[in-house]
N, C-alpha and C positions, 0 to 999 in steps of 0.2 A: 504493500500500500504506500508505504515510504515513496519508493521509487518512485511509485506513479506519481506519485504528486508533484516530484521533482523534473518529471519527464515533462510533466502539464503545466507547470511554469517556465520551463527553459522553451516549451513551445505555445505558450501562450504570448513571451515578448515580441519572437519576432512577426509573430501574425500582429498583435499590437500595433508596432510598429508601421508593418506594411498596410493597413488600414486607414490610417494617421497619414499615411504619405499621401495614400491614393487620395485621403479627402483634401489635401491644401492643395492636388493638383487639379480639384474638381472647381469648372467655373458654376457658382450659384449666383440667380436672378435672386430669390428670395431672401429678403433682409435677417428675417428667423433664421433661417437655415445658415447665412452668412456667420450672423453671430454666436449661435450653436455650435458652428466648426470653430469660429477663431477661439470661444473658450475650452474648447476642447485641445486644440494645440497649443495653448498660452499655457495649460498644465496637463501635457500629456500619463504625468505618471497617475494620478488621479482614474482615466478610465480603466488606462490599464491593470491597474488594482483591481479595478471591478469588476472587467471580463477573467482577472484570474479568479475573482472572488467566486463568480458566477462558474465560473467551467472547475472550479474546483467540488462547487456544489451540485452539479450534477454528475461529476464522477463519484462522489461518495451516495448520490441515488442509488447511481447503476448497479454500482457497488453490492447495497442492499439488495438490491431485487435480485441478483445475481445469486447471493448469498442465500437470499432466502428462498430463492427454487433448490439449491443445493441440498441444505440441510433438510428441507421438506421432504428432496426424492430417496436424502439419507435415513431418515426416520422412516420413508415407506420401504423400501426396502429389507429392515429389518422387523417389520412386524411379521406375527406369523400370518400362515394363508390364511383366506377365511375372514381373518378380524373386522371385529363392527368397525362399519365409519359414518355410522349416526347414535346418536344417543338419547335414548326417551327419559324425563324426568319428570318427580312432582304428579306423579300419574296413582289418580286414587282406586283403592280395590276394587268399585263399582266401574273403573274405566276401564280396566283391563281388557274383559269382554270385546268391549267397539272398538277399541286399538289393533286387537289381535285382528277382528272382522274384518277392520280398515287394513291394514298391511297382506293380510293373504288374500283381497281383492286386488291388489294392485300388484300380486307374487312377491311379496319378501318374505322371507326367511328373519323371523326375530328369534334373537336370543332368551334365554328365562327371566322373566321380570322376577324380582330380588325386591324386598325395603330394602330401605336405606337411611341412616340417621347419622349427624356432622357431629364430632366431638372431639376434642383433642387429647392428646397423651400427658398429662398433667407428671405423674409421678411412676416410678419404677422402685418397686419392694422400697415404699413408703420416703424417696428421695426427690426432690423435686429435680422438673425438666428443665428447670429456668436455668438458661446460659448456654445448655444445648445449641449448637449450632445447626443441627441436622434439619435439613428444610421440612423433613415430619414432624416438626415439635412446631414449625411456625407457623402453621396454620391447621384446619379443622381437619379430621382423618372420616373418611365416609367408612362406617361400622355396618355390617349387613347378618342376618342370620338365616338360617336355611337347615330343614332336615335332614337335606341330602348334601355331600361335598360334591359340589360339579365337578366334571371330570376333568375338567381343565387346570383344578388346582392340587396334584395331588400334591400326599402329605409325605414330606420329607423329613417329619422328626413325631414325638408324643403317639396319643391314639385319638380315635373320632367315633362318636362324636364329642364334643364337646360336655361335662356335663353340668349342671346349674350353677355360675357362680365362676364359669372357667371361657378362656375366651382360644380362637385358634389367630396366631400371628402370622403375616406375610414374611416368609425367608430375610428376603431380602432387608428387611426393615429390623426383624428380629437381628440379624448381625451386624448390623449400622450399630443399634441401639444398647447392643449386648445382653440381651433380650433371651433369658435360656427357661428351658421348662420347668415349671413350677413357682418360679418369679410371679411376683402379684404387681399389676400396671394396675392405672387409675385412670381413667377417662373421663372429662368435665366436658359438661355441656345443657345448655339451659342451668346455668348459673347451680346445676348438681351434680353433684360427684359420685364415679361409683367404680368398686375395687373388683378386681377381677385377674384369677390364675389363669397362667399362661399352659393351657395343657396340650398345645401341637403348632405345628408350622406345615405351613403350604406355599408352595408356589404360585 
């Protein structure tokens, strides 16, 4: 990016320049136009600052967009096949029915609707989260329950199902967090807290 910018200055002078030239060779009738060019040559480095200003600023456009089709086709590429790329939310027991109706007249394939409830990891076997850096402590964690473990998440540690009072943890999150089986986490949300062992991990 350096580069570039240094490549887009060193060719921003001379075009500058040669702009600048062409207009004091140009005869104008119009008295506007006259005195528009003679202050524009009375202080030439003035515009050209601001054709660099300008061409600097849509190289760091391009830049972006460039960037972000990149990382976009890098993020699709590693999802697995199959994976949702729409998401239904906020969707009451009573809707499910006309949802489901709606999507397999139109032929989609939905995945299982699941609750869902926001709360966050407050504490770990009775220590608080605060200072935690880990982007799951900084915001709400969406908790779900279900009778059955889908089969997309099998369990890589403890037993399932889960039993009252016990929760199952995401791998990944579990070994961020140091997060082992039998540890008691706290979860806050709606200003009430509530404690719960950790009895398996899933992917």
């Amino acid at each position: 990016m350096l580069a570039g910018a240094v490549v887009l200055a060193l060719l921003c002078g001379p075009v500058g320049w040669g702009l600048l030239w062409l207009l004091k060779r140009l005869t104008l009738k119009a008295l506007p136009l006259r005195l528009a060019v003679n202050r524009l040559l009375r202080q030439p480095w003035s515009p050209l600052s601001q054709l660099a200003a300008f061409s600097l600023s849509f190289m760091l456009l391009a830049l972006l967009l460039v960037l972000r089709g990149d990382l976009l086709d890098r993020w699709q590429q590693q999802l697995p096949p199959q994976s949702p790329n729409y998401f239904l939310i906020n969707i009451a027991p009573e809707q499910i029915v006309p949802v489901k109706t709606f999507l397999a007249e139109h032929q989609t394939r939905a995945a299982e609707f699941y609750p869902i409830v926001r709360a966050r990891l407050t504490q770990i076997n009775g220590q608080s989260t605060d200072g935690n850096k880990d982007e799951a402590l900084n915001r709400e964690l969406n908790l779900t329950w279900s009778e059955q473990r889908p089969d997309h998440n099998p369990l890589v540690a403890g037993s399932w199902p889960p039993k009252s009072g016990e929760v199952s943890i995401e791998e990944g999150l579990a070994q961020r967090l140091g997060i082992k089986i039998g540890d008691t986490v706290t979860f806050t949300g709606d200003t009430r807290s509530s404690a719960r062992r950790s009895a398996a991990c899933a992917k």
